[in-house]
N, C-alpha and C positions, 0 to 999 in steps of 0.2 A: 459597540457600546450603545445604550437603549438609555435617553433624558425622559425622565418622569418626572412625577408629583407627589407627594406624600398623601397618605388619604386616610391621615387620622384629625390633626387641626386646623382650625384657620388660618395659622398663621402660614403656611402651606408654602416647604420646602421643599427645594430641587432636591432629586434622587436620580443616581446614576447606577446602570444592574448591569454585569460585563461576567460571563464567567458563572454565573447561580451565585455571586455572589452583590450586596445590594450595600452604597455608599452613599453619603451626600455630596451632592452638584458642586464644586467648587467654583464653577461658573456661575450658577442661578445668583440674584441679586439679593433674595430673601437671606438664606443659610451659608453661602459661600465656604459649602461643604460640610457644615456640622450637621446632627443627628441629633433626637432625641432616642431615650430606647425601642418607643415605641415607634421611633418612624421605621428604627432600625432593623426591626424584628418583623418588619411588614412581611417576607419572604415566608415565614414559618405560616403564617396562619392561609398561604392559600391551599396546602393540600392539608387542611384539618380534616379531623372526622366530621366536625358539625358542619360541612358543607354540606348545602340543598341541593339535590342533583335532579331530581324528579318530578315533574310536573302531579300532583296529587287533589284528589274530587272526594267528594261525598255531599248526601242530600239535607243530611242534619249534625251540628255538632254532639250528637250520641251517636253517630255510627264512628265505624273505620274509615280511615281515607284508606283509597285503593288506586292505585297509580295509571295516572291518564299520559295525555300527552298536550302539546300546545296545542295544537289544532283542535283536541278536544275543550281545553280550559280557557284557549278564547272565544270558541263557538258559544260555548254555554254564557259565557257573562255578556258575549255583544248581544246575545237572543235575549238577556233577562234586561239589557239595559234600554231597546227597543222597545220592551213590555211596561218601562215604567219611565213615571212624568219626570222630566229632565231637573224637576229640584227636587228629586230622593235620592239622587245619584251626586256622588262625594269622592273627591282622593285627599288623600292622605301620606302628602310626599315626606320626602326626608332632604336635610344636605348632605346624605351622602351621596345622591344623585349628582350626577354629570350636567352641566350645562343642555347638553343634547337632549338627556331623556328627560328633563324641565322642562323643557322649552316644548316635545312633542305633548307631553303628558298636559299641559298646559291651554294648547293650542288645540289638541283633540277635544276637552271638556270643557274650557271659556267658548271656543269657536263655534265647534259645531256641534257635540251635544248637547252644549244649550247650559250648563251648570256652571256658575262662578265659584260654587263649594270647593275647591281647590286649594288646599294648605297642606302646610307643613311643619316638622317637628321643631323648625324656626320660632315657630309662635311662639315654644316656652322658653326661649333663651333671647332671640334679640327681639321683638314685635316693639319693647318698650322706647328701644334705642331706636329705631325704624320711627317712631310714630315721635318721637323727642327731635328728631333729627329733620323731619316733615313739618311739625312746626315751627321749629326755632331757623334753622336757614334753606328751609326750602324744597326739601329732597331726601331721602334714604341718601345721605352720599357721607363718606365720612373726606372730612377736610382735610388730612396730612395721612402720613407715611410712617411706619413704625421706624424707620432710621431717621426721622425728626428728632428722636432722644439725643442723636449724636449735638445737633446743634441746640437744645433745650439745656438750661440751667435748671430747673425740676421738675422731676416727674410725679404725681400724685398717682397713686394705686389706687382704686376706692373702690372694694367690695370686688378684686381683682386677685386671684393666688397665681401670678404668671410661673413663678417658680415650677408651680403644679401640674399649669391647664396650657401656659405659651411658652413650653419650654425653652425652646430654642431664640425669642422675643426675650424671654430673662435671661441668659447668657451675651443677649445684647447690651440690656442694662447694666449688667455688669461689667461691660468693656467699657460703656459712656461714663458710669462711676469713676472709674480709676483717668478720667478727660474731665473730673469733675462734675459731674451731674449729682445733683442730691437726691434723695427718692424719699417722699412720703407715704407710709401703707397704711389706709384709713381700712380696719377692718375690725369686725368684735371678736376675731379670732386670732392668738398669734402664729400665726400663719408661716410658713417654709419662705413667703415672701420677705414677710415681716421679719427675721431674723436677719438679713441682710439689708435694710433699710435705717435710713440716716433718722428720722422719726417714723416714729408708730406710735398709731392714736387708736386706743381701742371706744370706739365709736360704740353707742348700745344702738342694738338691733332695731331697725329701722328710725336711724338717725339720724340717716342722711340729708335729708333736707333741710334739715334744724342745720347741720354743720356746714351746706353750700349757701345757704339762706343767710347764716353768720357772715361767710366770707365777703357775701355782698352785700350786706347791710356795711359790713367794714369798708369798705372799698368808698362806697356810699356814702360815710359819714365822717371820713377824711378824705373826700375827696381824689381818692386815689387812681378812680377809672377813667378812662379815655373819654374827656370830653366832645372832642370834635368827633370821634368815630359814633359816640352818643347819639350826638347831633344831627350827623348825616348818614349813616347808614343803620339807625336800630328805631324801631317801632315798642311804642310801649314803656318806655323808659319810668314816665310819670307816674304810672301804675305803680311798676314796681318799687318804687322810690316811695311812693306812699304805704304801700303794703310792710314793705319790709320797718318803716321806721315808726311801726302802730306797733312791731312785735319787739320783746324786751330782749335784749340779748342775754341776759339770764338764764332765758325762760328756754333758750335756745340751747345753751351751755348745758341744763337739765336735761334738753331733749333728746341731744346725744351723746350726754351722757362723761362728759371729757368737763376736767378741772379750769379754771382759768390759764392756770401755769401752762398744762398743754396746750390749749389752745394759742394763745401768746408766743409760744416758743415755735409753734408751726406758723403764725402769722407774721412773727419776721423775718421767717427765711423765705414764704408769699411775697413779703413786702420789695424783698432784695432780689428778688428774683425774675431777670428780662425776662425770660421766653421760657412758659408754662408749660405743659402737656398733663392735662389728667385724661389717665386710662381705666376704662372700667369694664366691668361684664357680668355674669349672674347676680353677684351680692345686690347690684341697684336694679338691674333690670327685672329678676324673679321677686315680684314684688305687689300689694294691690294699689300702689301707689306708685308702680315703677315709670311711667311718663312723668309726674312729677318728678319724680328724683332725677334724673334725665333734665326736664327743661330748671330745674335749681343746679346742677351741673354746669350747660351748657352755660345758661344767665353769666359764671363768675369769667367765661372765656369772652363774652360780648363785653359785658362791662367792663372788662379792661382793655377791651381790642385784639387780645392772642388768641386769634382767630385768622386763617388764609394769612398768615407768615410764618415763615421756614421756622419749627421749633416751636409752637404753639398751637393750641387746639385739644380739642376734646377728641379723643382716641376711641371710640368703641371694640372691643376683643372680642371680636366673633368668636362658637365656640367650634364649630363645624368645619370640616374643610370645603367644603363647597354651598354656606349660607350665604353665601353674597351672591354668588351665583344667580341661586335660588329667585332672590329679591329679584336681581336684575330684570330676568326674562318674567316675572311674574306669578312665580309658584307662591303669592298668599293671598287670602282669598276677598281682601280689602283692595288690589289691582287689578287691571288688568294685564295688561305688560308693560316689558321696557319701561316700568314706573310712570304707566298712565292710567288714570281711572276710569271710573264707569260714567263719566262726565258724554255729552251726546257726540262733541269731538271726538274724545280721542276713541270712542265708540264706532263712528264714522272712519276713522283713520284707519283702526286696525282690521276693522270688516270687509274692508277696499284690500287692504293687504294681502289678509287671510284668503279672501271671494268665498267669503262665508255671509250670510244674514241672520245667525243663530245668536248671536251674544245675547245674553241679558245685561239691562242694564240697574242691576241692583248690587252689591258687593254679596258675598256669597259667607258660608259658616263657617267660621274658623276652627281650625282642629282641637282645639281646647273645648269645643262648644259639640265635634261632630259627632261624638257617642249619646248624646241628649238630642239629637236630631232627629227627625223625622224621616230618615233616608233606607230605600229598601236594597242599596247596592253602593258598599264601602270597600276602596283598591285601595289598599295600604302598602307604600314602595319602600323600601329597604328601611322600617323604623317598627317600633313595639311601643304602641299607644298603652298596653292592658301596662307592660314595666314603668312606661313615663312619662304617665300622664298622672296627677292626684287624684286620690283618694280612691284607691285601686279596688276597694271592696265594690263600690257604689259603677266605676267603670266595668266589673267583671259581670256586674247585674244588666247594667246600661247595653252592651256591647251583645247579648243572647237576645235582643230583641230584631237585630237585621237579618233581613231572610240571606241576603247575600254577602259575606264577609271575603273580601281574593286579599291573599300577602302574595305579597311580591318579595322575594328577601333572594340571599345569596348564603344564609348561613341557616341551620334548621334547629336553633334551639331557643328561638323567641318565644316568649311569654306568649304573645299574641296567637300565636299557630294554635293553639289549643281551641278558639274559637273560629276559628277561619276554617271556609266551607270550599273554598280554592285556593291552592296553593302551588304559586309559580316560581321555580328556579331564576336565576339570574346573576349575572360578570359580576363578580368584586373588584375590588381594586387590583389593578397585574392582569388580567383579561379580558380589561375594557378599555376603550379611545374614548377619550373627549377632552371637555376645557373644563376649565373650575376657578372660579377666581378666591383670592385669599381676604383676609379682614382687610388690607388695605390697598384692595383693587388692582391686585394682578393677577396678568391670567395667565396661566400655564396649561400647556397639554400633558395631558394623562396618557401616556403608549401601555401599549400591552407590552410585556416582560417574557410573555411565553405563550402556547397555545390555548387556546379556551378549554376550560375542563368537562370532558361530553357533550361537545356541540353546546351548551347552557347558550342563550341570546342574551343579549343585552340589554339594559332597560328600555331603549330606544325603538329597539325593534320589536316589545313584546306589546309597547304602546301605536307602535304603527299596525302592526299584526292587528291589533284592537280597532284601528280605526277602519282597518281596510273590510274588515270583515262587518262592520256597522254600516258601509258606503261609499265612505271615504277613498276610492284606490287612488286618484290622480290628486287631490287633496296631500296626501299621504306615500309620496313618493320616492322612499330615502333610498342610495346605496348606500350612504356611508357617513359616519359623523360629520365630517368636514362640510358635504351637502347640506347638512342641518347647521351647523355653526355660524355657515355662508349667510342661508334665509336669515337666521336670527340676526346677523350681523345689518341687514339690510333694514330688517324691521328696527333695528335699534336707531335709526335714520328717522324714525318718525318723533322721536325725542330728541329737541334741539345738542341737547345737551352731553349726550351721549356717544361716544367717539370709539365703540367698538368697533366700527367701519373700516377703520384704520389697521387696525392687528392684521397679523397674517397668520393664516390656521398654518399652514405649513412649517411656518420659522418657531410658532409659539414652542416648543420643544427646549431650544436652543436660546432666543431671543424673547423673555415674556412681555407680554404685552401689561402696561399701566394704563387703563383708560381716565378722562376726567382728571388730567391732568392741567388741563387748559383754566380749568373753572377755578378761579380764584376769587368771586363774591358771590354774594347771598343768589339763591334761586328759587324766590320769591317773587311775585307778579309783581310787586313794588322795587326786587334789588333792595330791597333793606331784612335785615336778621329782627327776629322779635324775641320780645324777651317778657314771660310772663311771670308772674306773681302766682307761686304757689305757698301751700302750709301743709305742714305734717295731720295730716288729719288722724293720726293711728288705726288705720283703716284695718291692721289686722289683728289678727286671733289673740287673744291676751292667755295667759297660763292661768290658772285657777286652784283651789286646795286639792282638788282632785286629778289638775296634770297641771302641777307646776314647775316643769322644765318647757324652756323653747329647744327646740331644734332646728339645728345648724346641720346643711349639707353642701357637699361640694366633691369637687373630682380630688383624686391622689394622683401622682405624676405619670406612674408607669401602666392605669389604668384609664380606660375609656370612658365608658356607661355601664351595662351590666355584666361588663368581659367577654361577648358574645366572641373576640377574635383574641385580644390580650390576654384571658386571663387560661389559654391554653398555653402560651407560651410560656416555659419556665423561666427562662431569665426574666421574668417581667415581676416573677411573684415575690423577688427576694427585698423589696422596698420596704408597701407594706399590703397588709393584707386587705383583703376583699370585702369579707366584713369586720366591722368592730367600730363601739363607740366613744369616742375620748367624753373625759367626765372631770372637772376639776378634782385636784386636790382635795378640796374644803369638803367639795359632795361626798368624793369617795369615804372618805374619815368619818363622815355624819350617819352615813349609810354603810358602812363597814364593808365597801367594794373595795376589792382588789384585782390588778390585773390579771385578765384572765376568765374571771367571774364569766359567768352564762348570765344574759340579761333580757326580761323580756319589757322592752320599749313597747309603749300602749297611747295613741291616742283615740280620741271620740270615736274615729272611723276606724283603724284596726291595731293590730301590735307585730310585731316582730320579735325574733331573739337574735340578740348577738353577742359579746364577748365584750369584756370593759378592757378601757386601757386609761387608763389614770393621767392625765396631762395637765400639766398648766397652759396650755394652748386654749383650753377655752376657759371662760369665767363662771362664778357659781352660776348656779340658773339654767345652764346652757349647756348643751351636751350636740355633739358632731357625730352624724352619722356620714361616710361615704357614699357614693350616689353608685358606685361597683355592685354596694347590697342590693339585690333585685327586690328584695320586698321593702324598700326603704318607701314608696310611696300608697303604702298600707297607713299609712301613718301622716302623710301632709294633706292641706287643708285644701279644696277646691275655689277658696276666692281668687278672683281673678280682677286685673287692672280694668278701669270702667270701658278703658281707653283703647288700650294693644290687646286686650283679651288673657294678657300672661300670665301663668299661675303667682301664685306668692308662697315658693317654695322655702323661705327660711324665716317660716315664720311659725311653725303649728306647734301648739301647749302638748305636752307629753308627759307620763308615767314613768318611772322607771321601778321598777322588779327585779329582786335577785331570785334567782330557781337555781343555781346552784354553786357551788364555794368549791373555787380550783385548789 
């Protein structure tokens, strides 16, 4: 029997494969044996048709690609990336990367070619919670454990569909229900979550902070938060205390959008409530305000003190299975590693480590930004910028200006590949070794399941193969993940804080490793949490007579992103579908939609067609598209947080058009 990992969510379950046949772990600590479908069905998508097996070249995206081989497609990108100045050269990772090939792909392009351009498809889902989390106590670290629900009297969801996106995380909340846990779901959508929760607060579209801002002007104005933890462990206080009681609570109740009564009837089961946990994830963080909404979040957990005890804390839901990962070892482009920056220390520290003198010390382009870039050589690993990144028309323009575009992927039916002038095979999940750590910081090993399919490398190996043939060979001297796992485990020693040291690559299989367990106060150079004074500034796109529908996206349960591996699976499609846009009631009747309808969705930057589905799930105004539909970001807006760089994906004004009557 063969202990793995699942390698579709964060929330990242043990799996056990004995037989061609694929279970969950009943040992691992996360899932103690359950499944979602799709961790389920992981077996089916490794001999798909749309796997990439062949190393593929060509001189311009108007010719043919004609099939090379590695030795040809690293020769040619280390020769072009020697020819040019080390900040035109960019990656462009993913979490679906392995700790290992992070960690090389990382330490090749900070260390020694010299670019801190190094990011990942992180940026548009957590960068907000990342950079909320950095100022408010001190660090990317999140402070409790998804089985903290067990001991919490309520959970708040906010802008969070676990039903959907953590499945196997909401099969936990609903054990801790039936022990008593109440669940809040603040969302504008009623949501697969929201139907099993104790209230639901349909909050309007960028609300949020009007509705955490309430909580703590409350808390504030009876007196209800922790005075002495106030006192002694929080910076900032007075601010926010004068901020918040300048603004009308009113004004707030408008802002997002909820009656007195609701608000009231959720504030005294707040009031009765020890030990808090709010959970959240795209809704706050895909956002132009998403640090905001983050630090008015974090704020109601300091000001009352549930915070670093058992049952309380703010929760971030990663969305990836290996984003934290990612974070850890340094794949964005705002660190450097091990969650240290471009400060002259830890500059000093990691260059002694590395025996490199290449770093820069400026923070580098984040991938939200790297298609607008000035860069003549973009390595894109296992992700499709042209599918997910906005405003797809303006990216498909942006993206024909790089002389040199290489994918790196494992499956061959990315959006992106159509631009890409080198394109390299590589291990999926079930033919690759490494670690991965989950949303809340544990680490598991990934085993291969079975043989590699055509000799394909690894991510790891194709980024050493890269270094070696750039200079690098003693730099760059891997046999085997564990080798790499080890060095990173060492480098993780130059951050006090950081206790991956401790793990053991060999047991993690069987035995996962939690790091950061130790760290129970703030990790701030003072030891105190801060707590700022924000306002809803409505920083984004407002609807107009010409597109006045917002648009709402998000994942469906049995689906990924653009189903590059789900949505060959047939068990996966009988849920729901791939594309389609729910439309209120009130809309459909006004516009004479009916389900089924052929519909073409139109904003400023492009349109789509899909199919109506008539639901009270969303409100007038507002209409849901899935994030499954690949042309869904034809249509959202390019603003981005000042702060984390994140898009502000559920916010863009839209059209709707019927072209045809089912």
């Amino acid at each position: 029997m063969i202990k793995s990992v699942c390698g579709y969510c964060g929330v990242g379950c043990g799996v056990e494969y004995e037989s061609d046949k694929l279970s969950g772990n009943s040992s691992h600590p996360i899932n103690k044996g359950t499944l979602c479908l799709k961790g389920a069905s992981q077996l089916s998508s490794m001999g798909l048709d749309s796997r990439f097996t062949s190393p593929l070249i060509r001189k311009s995206i108007d010719d043919e690609f004609r099939v090379s081989s590695y030795e040809e497609c690293i020769s040619t990108i280390a020769a072009k990336i020697k020819s040019t100045p080390k900040e035109r050269v960019a990656f462009y990772l993913s979490g679906q990367l392995l700790t290992e090939d992070y960690y090389i792909a990382n330490k090749l392009a900070k260390g020694f070619i010299g670019t801190n351009s190094v990011d990942t498809n992180s940026r548009t889902c957590m960068a907000s919670a990342v950079v909320g989390y950095k100022k408010s106590i001190g660090a990317d670290f999140v402070p409790l454990r998804m089985n903290d629900i067990f001991s919490a009297n309520l959970l708040i969801l906010a802008g969070a569909n676990t039903a959907e996106s953590h499945v196997i995380f909401h099969n936990k909340i609903k054990k801790a229900k039936k022990d008593g846990l109440r669940v809040v779901v603040v969302d504008p959508r009623f949501t697969e979550s929201a139907k099993s929760a104790d209230i639901y607060l349909p909050i309007k579209v960028g609300g949020d902070i009007d509705f955490f801002n309430l909580i703590s002007k409350r808390l504030i104005e009876e007196e209800l938060y922790d005075k002495e933890f106030v006192k002694n462990k929080l910076n900032g206080f007075e601010a926010l205390k004068d901020g918040l009681l300048s603004l009308k609570s009113e004004d707030m109740l408008n802002g997002c959008g909820l009656t007195n009564k609701q608000f009231e009837e959720f504030f005294s089961l707040y009031k009765e409530s020890q030990n808090i946990i709010t959970a959240w994830t795209m809704g706050i963080n895909q956002s132009s305000q998403g640090v905001d909404k983050n630090l008015s979040l974090i704020n109601t957990h300091l000001l009352s003190g549930k915070i670093f005890k058992q049952g309380n804390g703010p929760l971030s839901l990663t969305g990836q299975p290996n984003a934290m990962g990612g974070r850890e070892v340094g794949g964005l482009s705002t660190m450097l590693g091990v969650h240290l920056g471009f400060d002259e220390q830890s500059i000093e520290k990691v260059s002694k480590f590395w025996h490199t003198k290449n770093i820069d010390n400026k923070a580098g382009v984040c991938a939200t930004q790297m298609l607008e870039g000035d860069f003549d050589v973009l390595i894109i690993c296992h992700t499709d910028p042209i599918y997910h990144l906005p405003n797809r028309n303006k990216n498909e323009t942006l993206i024909k200006r790089i002389p040199l575009v290489v994918e790196i992927n494992a499956y061959d039916n990315s959006q992106t590949s159509e631009f890409a002038h080198i394109r390299i095979p590589a291990t999926p999940w079930g033919e690759k070794e490494g670690t991965q750590t989950n949303l809340d910081r544990t680490i598991t090993k990934q085993q291969k399941l079975g043989k590699t399919f055509k000799n394909i490398k690894a991510d790891w190996e194709i980024f050493m193969h890269l270094a070696q043939e750039l200079g690098y060979k003693k730099e760059f001297d891997y046999k085997n993940p564990k080798e790499i796992f080890e060095e990173y485990q060492q480098m993780s020693k130059l951050n006090s804080y950081m206790d991956m040291s401790e793990a053991s690559y060999d047991e993690l299989s069987n035995k996962p490793f939690v790091w950061g367990e130790k760290i129970k106060d703030f990790l701030t150079p003072s030891k105190k949490g801060n707590l700022f004074f924000v306002q809803n500034l409505n920083l984004s796109e407002a609807t107009t007579d010409e597109y006045p529908f917002l648009l709402l996206t998000g994942r469906t349960r049995d689906q990924w992103h653009s189903g590059t591996k789900s949505a060959n699976v047939t068990s996966l499609m009988k849920y729901k579908a791939l594309n389609f846009c729910e439309i209120s009631p009130r809309d459909a009747t006004r516009m004479s939609i009916r389900d089924g309808d052929k519909l073409i969705v139109s904003s400023i930057r492009g349109s789509l067609t899909t199919s109506a589905l008539v639901s009270s799930s969303v409100r007038e105004g507002e209409i849901f598209i899935p994030i499954s539909n690949s042309d869904v970001n034809y249509l959202t807006n390019n603003l981005l947080d000042p702060e984390s760089l994140q898009p502000d994906y559920n916010h863009s004004a839209v059209n709707i058009e019927v072209v045809y009557k089912k």
